[in-house]
C-alpha positions in Angstrom: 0.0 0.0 0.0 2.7 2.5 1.0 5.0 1.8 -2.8 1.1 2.5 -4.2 0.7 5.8 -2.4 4.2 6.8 -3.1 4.2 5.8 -6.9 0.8 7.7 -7.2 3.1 10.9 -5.5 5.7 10.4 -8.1 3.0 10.3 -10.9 1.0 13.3 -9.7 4.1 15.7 -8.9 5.5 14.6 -12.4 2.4 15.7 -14.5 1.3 18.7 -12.7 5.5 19.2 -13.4 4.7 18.6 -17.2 1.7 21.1 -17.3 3.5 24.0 -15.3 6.4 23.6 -17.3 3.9 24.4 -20.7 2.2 27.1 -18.9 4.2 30.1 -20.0 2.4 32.9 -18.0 3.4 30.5 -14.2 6.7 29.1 -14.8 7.9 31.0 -11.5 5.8 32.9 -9.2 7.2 36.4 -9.2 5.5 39.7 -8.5 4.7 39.9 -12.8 2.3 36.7 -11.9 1.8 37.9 -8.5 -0.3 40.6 -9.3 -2.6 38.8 -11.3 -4.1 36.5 -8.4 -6.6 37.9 -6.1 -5.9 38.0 -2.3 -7.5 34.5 -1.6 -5.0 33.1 -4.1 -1.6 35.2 -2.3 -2.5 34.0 1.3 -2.7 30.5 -0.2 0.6 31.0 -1.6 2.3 32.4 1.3 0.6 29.4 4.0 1.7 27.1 0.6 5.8 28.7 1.8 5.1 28.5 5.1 4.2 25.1 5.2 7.1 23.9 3.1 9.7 25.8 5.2 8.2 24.2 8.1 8.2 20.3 6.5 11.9 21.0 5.4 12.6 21.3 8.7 10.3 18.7 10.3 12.2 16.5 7.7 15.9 17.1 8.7 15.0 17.9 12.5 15.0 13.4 12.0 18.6 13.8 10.4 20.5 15.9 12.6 21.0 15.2 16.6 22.2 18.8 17.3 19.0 20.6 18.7 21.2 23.7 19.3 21.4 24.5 15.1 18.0 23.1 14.8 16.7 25.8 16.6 19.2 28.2 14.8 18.3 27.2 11.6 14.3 27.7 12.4 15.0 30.9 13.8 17.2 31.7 11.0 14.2 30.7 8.2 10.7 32.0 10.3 12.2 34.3 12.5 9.5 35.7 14.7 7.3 37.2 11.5 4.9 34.5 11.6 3.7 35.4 15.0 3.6 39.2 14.3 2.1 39.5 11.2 -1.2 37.5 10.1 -1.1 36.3 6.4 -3.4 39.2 5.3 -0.6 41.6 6.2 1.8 39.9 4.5 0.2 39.9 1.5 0.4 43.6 1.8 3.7 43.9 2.3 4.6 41.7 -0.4 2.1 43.8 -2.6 4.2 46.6 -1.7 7.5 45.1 -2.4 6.3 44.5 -5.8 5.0 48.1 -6.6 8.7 49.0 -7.3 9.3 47.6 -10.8 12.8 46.2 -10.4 11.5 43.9 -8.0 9.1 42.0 -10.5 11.3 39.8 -11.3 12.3 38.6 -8.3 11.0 35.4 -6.9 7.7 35.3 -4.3 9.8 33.0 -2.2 12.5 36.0 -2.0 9.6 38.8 -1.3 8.5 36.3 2.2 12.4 36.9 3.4 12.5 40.2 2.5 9.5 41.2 4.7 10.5 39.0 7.1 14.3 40.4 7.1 12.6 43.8 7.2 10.1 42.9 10.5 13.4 41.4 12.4 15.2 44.7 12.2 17.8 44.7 9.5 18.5 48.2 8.6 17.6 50.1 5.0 21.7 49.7 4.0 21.4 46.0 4.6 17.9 45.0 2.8 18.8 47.5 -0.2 22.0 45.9 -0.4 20.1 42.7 -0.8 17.8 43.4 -3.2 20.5 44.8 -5.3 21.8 41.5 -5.5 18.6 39.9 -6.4 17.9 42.3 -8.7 21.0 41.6 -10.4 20.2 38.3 -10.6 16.3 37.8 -11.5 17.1 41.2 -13.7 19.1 39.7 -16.5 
């Protein structure tokens, strides 16, 4: 039962691979296809993050013994934005990073750690330096 459900995984995650990969307007979710979903649609996206980050770590939190950078590394990823901002707010602020258009290129997944960089503290030298090497990047 268990090879079943895993095959029917594989099968699943490779066809919906397929069809994304011939969808030319949702290759990668940046701000240029982020502002073409309603707000429903964002906060799906952002708890769709969320929950990844979190099973990333569930899944080495088995492989490594050392508690100590466990907790680092959650810190490190989540921070404490998740309990200070609701997903409705962040899909404002990620609205707002995208109103500047060098950042449309510039992956969603990179627009979460920038607001969550920006709600831990780091200073306006050290985010702009940041997204000037993303925009470097994503810009080409």
């Amino acid at each position: 039962m268990n090879r079943f459900l895993i095959k029917l995984f594989l099968i699943v995650v490779c066809f919906s691979s397929i069809l994304q990969s011939q969808s030319t307007s949702h290759n990668s979710m940046t701000g240029k296809n982020w502002k073409e979903f309603n707000h429903l649609t964002k906060c799906t996206y952002l708890i769709g993050i969320d929950n990844g980050l979190s099973w990333a770590l569930t899944l080495i939190s088995h492989k490594v013994d050392n508690k100590e950078y466990l907790e680092k590394t959650k810190s490190i990823i989540f921070g404490n934005i998740l309990a200070e901002i609701d997903y409705d707010d962040l899909v404002k602020e990620v609205n707002e990073f995208y109103k500047l258009g060098p950042n449309l290129n510039i992956p969603v997944l990179f627009a979460f750690d920038y607001t969550k960089r920006r709600y831990l503290g780091e200073t306006e030298s050290e985010l702009e330096e940041l997204l000037s090497s993303w925009r470097k990047v994503f810009n080409k």
